[in-house]
C-alpha positions in Angstrom: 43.5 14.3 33.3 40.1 15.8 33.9 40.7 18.9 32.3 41.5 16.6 28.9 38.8 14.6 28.7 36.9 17.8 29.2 38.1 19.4 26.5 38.1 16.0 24.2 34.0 15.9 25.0 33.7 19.7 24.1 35.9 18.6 20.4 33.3 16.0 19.9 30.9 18.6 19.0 32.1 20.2 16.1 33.5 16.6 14.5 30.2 15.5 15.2 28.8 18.8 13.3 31.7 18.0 10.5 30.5 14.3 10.0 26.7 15.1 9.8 27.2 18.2 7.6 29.3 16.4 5.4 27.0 13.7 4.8 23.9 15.4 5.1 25.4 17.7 1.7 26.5 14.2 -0.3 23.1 12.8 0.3 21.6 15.6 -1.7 23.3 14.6 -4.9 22.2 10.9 -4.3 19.5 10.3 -6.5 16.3 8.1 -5.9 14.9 10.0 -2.8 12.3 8.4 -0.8 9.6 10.1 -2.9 11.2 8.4 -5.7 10.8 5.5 -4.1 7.2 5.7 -3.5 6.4 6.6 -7.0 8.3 3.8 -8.1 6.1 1.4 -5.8 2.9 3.5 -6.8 3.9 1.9 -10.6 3.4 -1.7 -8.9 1.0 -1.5 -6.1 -0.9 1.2 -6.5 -3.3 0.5 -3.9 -0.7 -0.1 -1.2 1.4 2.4 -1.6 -1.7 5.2 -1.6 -3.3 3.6 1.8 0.3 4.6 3.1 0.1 7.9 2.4 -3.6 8.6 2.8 -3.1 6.9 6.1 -0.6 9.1 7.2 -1.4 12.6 5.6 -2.8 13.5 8.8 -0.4 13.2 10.9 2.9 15.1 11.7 5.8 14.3 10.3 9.1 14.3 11.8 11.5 16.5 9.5 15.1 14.5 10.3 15.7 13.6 6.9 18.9 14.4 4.9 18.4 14.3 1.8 16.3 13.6 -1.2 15.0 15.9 -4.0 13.3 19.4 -2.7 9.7 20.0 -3.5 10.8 22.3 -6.9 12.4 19.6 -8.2 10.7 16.5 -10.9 10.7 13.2 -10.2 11.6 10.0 -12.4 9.0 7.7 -12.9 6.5 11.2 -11.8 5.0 11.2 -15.3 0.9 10.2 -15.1 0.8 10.7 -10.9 -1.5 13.3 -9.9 0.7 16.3 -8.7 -1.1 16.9 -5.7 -0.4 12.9 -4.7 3.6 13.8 -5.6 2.9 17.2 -3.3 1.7 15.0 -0.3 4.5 12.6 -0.7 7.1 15.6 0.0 5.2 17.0 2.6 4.8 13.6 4.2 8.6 12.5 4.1 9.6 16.3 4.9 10.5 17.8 1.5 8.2 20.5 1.2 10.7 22.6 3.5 13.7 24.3 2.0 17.2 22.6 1.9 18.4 25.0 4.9 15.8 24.8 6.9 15.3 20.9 6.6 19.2 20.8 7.8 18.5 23.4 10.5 15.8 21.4 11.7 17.2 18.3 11.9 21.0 19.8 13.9 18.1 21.1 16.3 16.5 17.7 17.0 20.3 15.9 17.0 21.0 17.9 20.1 18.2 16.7 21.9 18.6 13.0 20.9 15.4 12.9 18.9 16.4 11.3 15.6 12.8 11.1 14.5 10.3 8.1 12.9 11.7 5.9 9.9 10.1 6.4 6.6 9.8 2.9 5.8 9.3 1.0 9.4 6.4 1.7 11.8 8.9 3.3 14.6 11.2 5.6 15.9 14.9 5.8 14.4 15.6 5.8 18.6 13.5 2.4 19.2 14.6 0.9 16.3 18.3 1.5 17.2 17.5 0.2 20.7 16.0 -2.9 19.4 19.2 -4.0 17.2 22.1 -2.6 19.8 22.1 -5.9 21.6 22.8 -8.3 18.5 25.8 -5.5 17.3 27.1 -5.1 21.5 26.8 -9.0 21.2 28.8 -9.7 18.0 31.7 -6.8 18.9 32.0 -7.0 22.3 32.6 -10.6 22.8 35.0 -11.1 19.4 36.8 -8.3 20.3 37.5 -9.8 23.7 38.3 -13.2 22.2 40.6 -11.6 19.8 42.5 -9.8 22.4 42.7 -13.4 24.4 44.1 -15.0 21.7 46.4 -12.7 20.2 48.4 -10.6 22.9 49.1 -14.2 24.3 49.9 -16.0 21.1 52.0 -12.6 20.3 53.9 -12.8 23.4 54.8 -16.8 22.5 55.4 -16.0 19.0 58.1 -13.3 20.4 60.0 -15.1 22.8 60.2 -18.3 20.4 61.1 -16.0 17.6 62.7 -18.3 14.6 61.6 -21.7 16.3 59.3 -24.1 14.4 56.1 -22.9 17.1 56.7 -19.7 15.4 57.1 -20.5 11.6 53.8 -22.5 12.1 51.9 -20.3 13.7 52.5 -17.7 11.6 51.6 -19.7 9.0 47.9 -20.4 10.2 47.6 -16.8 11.0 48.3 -15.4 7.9 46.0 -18.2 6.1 43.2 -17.1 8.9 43.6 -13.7 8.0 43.2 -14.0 4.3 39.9 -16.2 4.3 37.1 -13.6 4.0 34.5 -14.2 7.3 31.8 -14.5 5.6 33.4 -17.7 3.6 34.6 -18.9 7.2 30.9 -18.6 8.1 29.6 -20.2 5.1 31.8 -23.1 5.8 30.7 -23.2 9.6 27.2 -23.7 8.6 27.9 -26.5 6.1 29.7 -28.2 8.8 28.2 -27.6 12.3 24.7 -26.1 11.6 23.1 -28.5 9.8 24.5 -27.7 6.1 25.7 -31.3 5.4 27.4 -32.8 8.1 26.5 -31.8 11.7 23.6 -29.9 13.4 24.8 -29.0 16.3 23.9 -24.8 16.3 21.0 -23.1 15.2 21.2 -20.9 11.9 19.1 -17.8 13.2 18.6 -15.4 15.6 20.2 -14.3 18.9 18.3 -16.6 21.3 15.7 -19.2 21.1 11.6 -19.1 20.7 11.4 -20.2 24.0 14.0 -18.1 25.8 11.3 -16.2 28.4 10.6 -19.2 29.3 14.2 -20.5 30.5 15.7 -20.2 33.6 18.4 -18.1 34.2 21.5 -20.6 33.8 19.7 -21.7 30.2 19.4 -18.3 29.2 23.0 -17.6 29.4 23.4 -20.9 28.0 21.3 -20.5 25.0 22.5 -17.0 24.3 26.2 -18.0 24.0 25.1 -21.2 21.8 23.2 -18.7 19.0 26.8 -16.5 19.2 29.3 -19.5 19.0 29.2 -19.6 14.7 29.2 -15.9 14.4 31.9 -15.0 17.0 33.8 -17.7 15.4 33.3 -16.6 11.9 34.5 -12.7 13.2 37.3 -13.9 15.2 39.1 -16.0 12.4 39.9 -13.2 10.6 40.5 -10.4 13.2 43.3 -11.5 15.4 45.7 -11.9 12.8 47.0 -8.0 12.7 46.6 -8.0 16.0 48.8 -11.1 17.2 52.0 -10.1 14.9 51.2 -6.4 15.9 52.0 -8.2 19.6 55.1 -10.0 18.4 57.0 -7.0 16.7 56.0 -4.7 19.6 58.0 -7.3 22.3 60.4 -8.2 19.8 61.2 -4.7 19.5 61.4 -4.2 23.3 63.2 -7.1 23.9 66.0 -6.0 21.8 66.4 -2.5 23.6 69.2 -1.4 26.3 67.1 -1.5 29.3 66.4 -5.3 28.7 69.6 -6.1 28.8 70.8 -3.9 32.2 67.4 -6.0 33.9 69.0 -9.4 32.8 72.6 -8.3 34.1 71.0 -7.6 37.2 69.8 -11.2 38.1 66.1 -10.7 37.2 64.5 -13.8 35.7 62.4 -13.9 32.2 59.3 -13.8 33.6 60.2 -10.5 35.4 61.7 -8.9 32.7 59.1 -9.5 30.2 56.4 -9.0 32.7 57.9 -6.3 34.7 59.7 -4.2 32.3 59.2 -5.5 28.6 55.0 -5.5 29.0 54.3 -1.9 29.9 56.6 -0.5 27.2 55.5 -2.9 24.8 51.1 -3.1 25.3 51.2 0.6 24.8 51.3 0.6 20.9 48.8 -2.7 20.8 46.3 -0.8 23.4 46.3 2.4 20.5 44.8 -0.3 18.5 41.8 -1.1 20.0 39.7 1.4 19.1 40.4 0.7 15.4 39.7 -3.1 16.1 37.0 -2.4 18.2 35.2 -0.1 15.6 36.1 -2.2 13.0 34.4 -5.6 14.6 31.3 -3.8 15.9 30.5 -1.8 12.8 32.2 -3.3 9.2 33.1 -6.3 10.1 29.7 -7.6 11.5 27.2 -6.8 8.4 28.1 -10.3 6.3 27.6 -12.0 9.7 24.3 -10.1 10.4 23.0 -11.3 7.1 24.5 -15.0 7.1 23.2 -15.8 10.4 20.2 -13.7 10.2 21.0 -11.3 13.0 18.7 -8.2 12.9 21.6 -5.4 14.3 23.1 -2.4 13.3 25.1 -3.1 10.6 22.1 -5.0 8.8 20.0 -2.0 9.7 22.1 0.9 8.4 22.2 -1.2 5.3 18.6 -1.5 4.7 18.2 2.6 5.4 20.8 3.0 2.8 18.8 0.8 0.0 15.7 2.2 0.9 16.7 5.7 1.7 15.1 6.0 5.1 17.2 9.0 6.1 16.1 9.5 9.1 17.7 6.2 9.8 20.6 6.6 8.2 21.5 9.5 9.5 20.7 8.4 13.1 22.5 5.1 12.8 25.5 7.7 11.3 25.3 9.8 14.1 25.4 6.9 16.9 28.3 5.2 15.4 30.5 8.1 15.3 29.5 8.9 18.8 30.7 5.8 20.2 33.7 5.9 18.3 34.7 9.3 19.4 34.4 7.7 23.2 35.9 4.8 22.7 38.6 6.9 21.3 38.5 9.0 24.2 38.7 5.6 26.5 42.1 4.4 24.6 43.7 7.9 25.2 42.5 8.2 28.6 44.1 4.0 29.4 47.2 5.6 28.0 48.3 7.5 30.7 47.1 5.4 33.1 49.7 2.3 32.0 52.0 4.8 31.4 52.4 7.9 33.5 55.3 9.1 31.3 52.4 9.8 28.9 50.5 13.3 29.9 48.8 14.4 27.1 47.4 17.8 29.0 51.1 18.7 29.0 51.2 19.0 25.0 50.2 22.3 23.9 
């Protein structure tokens, strides 16, 4: 087993190297660079957007940035701005270096985890992605453990009672869950529960409370799960659909095989062969899943919530960086998502073969 997950770490490398490449080559055909963002605030506020620059011409400047226009290149909105103003904007965000040594530069810095300072934001791509990891951990972590708590159970249920009313029902709520959007579930929480026109029973914003330093321990907790309640809620209504009839078909499928029936001709009782037999088989195609939901909850899935419920994370973040073309951002907040999803993918593979040992992938060539 060791020697796999060795060699799956060593594969991250170069699908890391892919994934940055890839991007780092489509962001230089997106137009409106930083420095075209700039000028185009120079137009409005002239003042503010020079103190920026004259305030950090001095300095040196971090050269993590993907894209943009190089310095031979002319900028819309450039006409009636002194060159040397448009000169110190490139050299400021980077762009005064050539395309191959601005990607060179910034594979060098990947390896050694510095990801640079934002264009936009007085910080650090790293303290910035620091600061909003607890609200996205927050968000994915606990929906994606509620959805698994509903929906392998509820699956199982829905299995056994296959055709009965329970069933027909159930299925019928699901498939209505899955098909309302969650940011419309999330809207419609707030109406209700958070003071939108019935009750006000949650707060609208943030992750914890003004006051939470001040709390004890037990109130902290409390208070922390109280801000998540609406937004876990709004994720989970639409995630455990797939999941829970992924469940059902898996045991139904299982159910139906040989092997059930020789267990039931021997005496064994439901419980043991659905438990002792039917589960192993049958969890192994709804445990490949998890890194798709997991990914899915923590990354897509949580953006609509970030913004509804005015949660500063990742998603909300990444967003921003894209708008505003902060590339060092982007590109960090790129490279730390497909990080964790190559391990969590590596995690899945590696709780294959230990519910199973018929599974051994160091045994395929």
């Amino acid at each position: 087993m060791w020697s796999y997950i060795l060699r799956r770490c060593l594969l991250m490398i170069p699908t890391l190297l892919g994934i940055i490449t890839l991007n780092f080559i489509i962001i230089q055909a997106a137009p409106g660079g930083p420095v075209e963002q700039s000028l185009a605030k120079l137009q409005g506020i002239e003042s503010s957007a020079t103190s920026r620059v004259d305030g950090n011409s001095q300095g040196e400047v971090n050269l993590n940035s993907g894209g943009g226009q190089g310095s031979g290149g002319q900028y819309r909105g450039a006409q009636g701005v002194d060159p040397e103003y448009i000169k110190e904007l490139e050299r400021l965000y980077g762009f005064d270096k050539p395309l191959h040594e601005r990607y060179w530069l910034m594979l060098k810095s990947y390896v050694q985890f510095d990801f640079g300072d934002s264009f936009f934001r007085d910080s650090s791509v790293i303290d910035l992605v620091l600061d909003k990891l607890p609200v996205s951990i927050s968000l994915g972590l606990w929906t994606t453990i509620l959805v698994y708590l509903i929906s392998i159970p509820l699956g199982i249920k829905k299995a056994i009672s296959h055709g009965s009313a329970f069933d027909v029902w159930s299925s019928s709520a699901v498939v209505i869950g899955f098909a309302i959007p969650n940011f419309l579930f999330a809207l419609l929480l707030i109406v209700v529960f958070a003071g939108g026109s019935y009750f006000d029973w949650f707060p609208l914003r943030g992750l914890t409370s003004a006051n939470f330093d001040e709390l004890s321990t037990f109130e902290q907790i409390k208070d922390y799960f109280w801000h998540l309640t609406l937004p876990i809620m709004a994720s989970v209504i639409s995630s455990f659909a797939t999941l829970t009839l992924l469940t059902k078909n898996t045991f139904l499928d299982e159910i139906n095989k040989q092997y059930v029936t020789t267990a039931r001709a021997k005496g064994l009782t439901e419980n043991q062969v659905l438990y002792g037999h039917v589960f192993r088989n049958a969890m192994l195609l709804v445990i490949a899943g998890l890194p798709a939901a997991l990914i899915s909850i923590f990354f897509t899935g949580s953006l609509m919530i970030e913004i509804i419920f005015s949660l500063d994370g990742l998603g909300l973040l990444g967003f921003e960086s894209v708008i505003n073309r902060d590339y060092p951002v982007v590109f960090g907040t790129l490279y730390v998502f497909t990080l964790m999803g190559l391990i969590i993918k590596l995690i899945s593979d590696v709780t294959y073969m230990l519910i199973d040992p018929r599974i051994n992938f160091e045994a395929q060539s």
